[in-house]
DSSP file (Angstrom, degrees, kcal/mol; ACC not computed):
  #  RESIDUE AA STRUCTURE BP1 BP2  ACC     N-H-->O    O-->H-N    N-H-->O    O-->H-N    TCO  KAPPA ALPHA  PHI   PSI    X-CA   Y-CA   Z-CA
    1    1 A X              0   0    0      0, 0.0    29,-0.1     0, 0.0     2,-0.1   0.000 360.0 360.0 360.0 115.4   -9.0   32.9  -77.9
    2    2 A X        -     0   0    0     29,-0.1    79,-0.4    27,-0.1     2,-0.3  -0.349 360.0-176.0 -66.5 164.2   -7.2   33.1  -74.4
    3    3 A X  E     -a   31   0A   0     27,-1.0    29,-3.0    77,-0.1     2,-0.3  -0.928  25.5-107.6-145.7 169.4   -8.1   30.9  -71.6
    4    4 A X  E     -ab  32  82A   0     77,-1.6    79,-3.3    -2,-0.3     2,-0.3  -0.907  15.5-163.1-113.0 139.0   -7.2   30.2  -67.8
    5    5 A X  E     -ab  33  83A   0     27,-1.2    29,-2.7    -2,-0.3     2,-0.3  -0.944  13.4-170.0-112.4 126.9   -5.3   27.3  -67.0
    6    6 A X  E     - b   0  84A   0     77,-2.0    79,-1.2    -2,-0.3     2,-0.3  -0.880   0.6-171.7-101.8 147.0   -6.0   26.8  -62.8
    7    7 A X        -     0   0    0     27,-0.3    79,-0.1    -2,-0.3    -2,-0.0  -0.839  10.0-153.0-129.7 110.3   -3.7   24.2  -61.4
    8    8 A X        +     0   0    0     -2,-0.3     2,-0.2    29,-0.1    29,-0.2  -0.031  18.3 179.0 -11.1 155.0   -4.7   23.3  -57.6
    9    9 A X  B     +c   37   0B   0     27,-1.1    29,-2.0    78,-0.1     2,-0.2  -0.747  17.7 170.3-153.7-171.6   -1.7   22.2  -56.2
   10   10 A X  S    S-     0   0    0     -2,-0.2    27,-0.0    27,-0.2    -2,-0.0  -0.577  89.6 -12.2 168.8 102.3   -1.8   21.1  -51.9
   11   11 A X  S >  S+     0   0    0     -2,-0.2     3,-0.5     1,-0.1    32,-0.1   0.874  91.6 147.4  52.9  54.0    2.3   19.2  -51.1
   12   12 A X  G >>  +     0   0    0      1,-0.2     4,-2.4     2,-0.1     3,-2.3   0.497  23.4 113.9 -88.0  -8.1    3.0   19.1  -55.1
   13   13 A X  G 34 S+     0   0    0      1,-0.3     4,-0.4     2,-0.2    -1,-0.2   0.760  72.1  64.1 -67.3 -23.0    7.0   19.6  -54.8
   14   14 A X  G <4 S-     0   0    0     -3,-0.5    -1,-0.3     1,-0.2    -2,-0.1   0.768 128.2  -2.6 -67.3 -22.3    7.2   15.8  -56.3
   15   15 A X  T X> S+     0   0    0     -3,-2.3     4,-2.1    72,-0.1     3,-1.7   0.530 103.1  96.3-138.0 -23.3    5.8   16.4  -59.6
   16   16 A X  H 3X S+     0   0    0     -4,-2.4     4,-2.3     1,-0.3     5,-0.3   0.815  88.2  60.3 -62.0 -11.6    4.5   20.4  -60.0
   17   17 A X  H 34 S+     0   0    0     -4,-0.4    -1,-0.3    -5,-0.3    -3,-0.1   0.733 108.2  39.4 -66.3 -24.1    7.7   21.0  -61.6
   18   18 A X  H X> S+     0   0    0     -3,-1.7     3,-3.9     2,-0.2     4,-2.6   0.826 114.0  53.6 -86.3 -73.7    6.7   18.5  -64.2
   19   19 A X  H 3X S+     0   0    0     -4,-2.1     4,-1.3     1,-0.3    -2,-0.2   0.828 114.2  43.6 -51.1 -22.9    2.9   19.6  -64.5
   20   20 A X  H 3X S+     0   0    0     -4,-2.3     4,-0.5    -5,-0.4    -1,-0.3   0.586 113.5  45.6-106.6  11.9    4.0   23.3  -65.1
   21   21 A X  H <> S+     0   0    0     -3,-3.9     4,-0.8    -5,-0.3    -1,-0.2   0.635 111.0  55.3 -95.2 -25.6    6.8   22.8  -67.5
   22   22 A X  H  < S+     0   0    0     -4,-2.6    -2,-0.2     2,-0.2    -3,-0.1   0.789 112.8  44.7 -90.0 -17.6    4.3   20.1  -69.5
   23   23 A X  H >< S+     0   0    0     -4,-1.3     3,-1.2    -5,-0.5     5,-0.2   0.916 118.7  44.2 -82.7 -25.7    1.5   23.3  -69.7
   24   24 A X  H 3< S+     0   0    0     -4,-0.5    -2,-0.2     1,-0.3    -1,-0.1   0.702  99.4  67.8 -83.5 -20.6    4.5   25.8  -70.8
   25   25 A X  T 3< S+     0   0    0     -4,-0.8    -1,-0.3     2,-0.0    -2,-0.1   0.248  83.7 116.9 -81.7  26.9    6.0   23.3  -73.3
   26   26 A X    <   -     0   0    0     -3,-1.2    -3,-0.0     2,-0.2     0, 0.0  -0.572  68.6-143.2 -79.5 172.0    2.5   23.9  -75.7
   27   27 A X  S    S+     0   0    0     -2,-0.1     2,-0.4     2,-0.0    -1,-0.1   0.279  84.4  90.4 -96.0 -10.6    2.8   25.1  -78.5
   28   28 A X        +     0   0    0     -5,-0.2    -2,-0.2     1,-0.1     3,-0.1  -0.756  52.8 172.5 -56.9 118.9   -0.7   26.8  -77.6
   29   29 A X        +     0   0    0     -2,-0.4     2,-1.1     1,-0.1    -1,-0.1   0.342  44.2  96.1-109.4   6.5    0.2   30.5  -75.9
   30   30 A X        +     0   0    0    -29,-0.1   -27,-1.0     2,-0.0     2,-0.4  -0.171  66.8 101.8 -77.2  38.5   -2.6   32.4  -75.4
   31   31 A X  E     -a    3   0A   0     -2,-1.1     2,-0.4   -29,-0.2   -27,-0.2  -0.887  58.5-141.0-133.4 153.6   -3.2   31.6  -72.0
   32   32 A X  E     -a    4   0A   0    -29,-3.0   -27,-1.2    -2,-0.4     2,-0.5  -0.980  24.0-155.8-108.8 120.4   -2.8   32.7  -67.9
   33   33 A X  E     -a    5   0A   0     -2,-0.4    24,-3.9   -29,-0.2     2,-0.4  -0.931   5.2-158.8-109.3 142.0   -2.0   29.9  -66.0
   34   34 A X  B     -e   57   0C   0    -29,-2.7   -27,-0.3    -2,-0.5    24,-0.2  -0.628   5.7-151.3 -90.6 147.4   -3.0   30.4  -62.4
   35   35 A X        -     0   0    0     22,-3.5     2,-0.2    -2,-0.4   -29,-0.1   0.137   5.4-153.7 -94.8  11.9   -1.3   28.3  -59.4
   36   36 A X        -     0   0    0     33,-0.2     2,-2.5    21,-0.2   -27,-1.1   0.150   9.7-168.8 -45.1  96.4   -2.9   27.5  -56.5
   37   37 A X  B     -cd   9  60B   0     22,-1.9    24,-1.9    -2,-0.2     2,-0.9  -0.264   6.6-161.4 -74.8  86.7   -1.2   27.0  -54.0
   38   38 A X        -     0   0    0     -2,-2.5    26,-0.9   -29,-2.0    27,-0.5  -0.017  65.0 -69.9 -72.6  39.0   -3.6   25.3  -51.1
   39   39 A X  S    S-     0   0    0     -2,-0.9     2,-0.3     1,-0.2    24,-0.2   0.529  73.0-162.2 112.7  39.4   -1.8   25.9  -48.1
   40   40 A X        -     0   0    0     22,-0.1    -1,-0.2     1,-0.1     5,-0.1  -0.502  21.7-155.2 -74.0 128.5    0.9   23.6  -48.7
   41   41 A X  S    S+     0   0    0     -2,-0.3     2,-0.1     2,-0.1    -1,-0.1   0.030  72.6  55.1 -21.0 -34.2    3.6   22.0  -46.2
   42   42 A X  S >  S-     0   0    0      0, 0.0     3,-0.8     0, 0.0   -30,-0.1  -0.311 105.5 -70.3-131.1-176.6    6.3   21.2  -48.3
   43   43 A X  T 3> S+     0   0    0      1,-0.2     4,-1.8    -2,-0.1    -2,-0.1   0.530  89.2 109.5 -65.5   8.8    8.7   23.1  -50.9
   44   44 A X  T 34  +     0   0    0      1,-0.2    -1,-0.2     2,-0.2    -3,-0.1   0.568  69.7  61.1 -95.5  24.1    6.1   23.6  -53.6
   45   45 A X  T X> S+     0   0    0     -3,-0.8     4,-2.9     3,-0.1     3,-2.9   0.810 106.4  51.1 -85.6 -58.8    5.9   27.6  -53.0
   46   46 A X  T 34 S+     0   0    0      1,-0.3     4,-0.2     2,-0.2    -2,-0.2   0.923 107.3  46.8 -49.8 -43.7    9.6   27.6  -54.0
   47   47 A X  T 3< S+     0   0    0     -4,-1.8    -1,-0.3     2,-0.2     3,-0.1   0.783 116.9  45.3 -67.9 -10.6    9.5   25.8  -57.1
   48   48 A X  T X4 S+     0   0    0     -3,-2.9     3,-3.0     1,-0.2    -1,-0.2   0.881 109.7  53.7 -80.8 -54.3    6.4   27.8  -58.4
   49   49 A X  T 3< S+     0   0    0     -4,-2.9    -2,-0.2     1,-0.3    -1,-0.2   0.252  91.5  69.0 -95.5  40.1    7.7   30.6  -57.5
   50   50 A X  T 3  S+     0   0    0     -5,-0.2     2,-0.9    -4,-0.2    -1,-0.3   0.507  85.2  98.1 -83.3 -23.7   11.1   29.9  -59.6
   51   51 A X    <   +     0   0    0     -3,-3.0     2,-0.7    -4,-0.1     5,-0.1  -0.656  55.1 179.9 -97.5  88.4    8.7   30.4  -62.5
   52   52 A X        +     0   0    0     -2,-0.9     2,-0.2     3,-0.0    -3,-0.0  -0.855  23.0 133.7-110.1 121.1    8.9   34.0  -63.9
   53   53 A X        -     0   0    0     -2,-0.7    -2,-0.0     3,-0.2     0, 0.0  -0.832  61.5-124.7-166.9 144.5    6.4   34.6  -67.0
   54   54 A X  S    S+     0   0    0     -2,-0.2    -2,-0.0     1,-0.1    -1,-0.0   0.525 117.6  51.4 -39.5 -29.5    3.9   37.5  -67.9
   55   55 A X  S    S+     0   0    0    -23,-0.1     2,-0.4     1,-0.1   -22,-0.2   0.854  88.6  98.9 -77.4 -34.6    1.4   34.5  -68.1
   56   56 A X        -     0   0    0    -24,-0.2     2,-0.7    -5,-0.1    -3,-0.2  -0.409  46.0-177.0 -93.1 113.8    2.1   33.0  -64.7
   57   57 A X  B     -e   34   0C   0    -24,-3.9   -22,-3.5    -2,-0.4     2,-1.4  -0.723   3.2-170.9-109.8 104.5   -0.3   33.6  -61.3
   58   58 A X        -     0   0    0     -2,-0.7     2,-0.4   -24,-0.2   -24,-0.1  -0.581   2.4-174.7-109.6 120.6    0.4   32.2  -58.1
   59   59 A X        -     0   0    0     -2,-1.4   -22,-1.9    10,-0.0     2,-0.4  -0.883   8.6-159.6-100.7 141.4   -2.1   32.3  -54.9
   60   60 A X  B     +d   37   0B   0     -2,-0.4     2,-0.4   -24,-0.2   -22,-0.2  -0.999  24.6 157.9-133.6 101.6   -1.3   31.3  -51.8
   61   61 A X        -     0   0    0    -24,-1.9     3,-0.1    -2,-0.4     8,-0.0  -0.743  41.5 -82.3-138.4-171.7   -4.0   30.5  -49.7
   62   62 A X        -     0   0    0     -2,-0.4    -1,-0.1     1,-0.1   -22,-0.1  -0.395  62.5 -85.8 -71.6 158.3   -5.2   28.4  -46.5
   63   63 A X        +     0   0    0    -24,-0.2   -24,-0.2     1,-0.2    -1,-0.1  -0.455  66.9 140.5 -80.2 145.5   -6.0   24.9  -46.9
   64   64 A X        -     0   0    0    -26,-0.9     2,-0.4     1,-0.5     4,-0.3   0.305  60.3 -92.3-157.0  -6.8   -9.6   24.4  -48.0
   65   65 A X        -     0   0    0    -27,-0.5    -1,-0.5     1,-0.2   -27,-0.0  -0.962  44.4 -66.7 137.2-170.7   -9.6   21.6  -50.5
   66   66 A X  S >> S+     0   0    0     -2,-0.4     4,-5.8     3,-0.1     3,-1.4   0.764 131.6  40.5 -70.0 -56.5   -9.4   21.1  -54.4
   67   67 A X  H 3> S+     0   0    0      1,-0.3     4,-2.1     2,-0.2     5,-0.2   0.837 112.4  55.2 -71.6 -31.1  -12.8   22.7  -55.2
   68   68 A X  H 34 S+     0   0    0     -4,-0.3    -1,-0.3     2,-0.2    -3,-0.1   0.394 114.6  40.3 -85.6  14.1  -12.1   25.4  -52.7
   69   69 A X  H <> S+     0   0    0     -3,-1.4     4,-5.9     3,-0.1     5,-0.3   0.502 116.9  53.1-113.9 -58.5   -8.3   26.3  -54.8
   70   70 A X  H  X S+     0   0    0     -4,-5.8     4,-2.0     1,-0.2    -2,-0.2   0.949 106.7  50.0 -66.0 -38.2  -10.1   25.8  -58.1
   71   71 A X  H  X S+     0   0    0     -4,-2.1     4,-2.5     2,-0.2    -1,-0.2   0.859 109.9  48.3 -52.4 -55.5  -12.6   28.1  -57.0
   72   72 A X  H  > S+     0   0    0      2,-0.2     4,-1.7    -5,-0.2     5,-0.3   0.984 106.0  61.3 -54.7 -48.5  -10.1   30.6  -56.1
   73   73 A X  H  X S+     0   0    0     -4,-5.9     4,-2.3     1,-0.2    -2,-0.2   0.982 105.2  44.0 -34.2 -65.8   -8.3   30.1  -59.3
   74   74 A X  H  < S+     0   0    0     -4,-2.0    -1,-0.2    -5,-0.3    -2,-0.2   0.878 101.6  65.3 -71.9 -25.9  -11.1   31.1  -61.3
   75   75 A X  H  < S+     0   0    0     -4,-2.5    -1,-0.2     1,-0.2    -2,-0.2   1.000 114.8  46.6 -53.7 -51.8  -12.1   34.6  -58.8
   76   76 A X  H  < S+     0   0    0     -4,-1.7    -2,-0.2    -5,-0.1    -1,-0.2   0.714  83.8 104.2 -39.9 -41.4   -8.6   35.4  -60.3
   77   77 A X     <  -     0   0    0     -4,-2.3   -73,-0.1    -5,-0.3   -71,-0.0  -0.219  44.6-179.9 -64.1 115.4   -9.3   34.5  -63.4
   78   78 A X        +     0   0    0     -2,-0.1    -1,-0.1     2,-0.0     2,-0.1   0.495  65.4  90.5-104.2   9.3   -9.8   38.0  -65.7
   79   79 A X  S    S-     0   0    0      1,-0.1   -76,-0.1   -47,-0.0   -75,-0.1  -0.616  71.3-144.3-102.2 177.5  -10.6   35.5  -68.9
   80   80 A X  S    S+     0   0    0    -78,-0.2     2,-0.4    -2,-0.1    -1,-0.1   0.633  79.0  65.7-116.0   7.9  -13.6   34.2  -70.0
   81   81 A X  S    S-     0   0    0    -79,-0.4   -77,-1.6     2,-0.0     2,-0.4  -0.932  71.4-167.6-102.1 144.9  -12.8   30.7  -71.2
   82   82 A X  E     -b    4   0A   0     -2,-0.4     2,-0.3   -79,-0.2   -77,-0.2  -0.969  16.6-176.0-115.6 124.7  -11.6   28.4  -68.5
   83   83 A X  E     -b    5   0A   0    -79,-3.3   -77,-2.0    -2,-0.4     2,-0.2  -0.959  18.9-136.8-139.3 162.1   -9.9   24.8  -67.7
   84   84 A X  E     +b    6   0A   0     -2,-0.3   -77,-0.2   -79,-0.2     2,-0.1  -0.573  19.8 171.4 -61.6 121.3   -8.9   22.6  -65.0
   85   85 A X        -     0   0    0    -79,-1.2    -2,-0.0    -2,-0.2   -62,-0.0  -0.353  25.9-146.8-128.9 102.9   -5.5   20.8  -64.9
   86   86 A X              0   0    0      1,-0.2   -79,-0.1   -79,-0.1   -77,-0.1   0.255 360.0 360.0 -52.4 127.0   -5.1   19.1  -61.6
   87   87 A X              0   0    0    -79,-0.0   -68,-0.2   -67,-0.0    -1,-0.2   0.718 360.0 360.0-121.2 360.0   -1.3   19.3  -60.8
């Protein structure tokens, strides 16, 4: 069964490096993980977008919030199980 992985992210450069290396080291693969990027300040468009995979979806959008990121995530989302992982 695939799933969508969304990760918010909103000034992540300290740690997204970590959270998206710790979803890509599973040993689970069936999955799209989506990025969201919520209209962040800081380097953490470059370091996402260092990340070249069939799997991997990054959105770039205006600041709006967690819920308003996760929410985009999942408009993207073409699968029909979904999860959260706050990055």
């Amino acid at each position: 069964m695939k799933i969508s992985i969304i990760v918010p992210a909103y000034n992540t450069e300290k740690y997204i490096q970590r959270c998206v290396d710790s979803i890509l080291d599973r040993t689970f693969r069936d999955f799209e993980l989506i990025i969201v990027d919520d209209g962040s300040t800081d380097h953490t468009s470059e370091i996402i977008n260092g990340y070249a995979a069939d799997n991997i979806r990054y959105i770039k959008k205006q600041n709006g919030g967690v819920g308003s990121a996760r929410n985009a995530g999942l408009q993207e989302s073409v699968l029909k199980g979904q999860r959260g992982f706050d990055g």
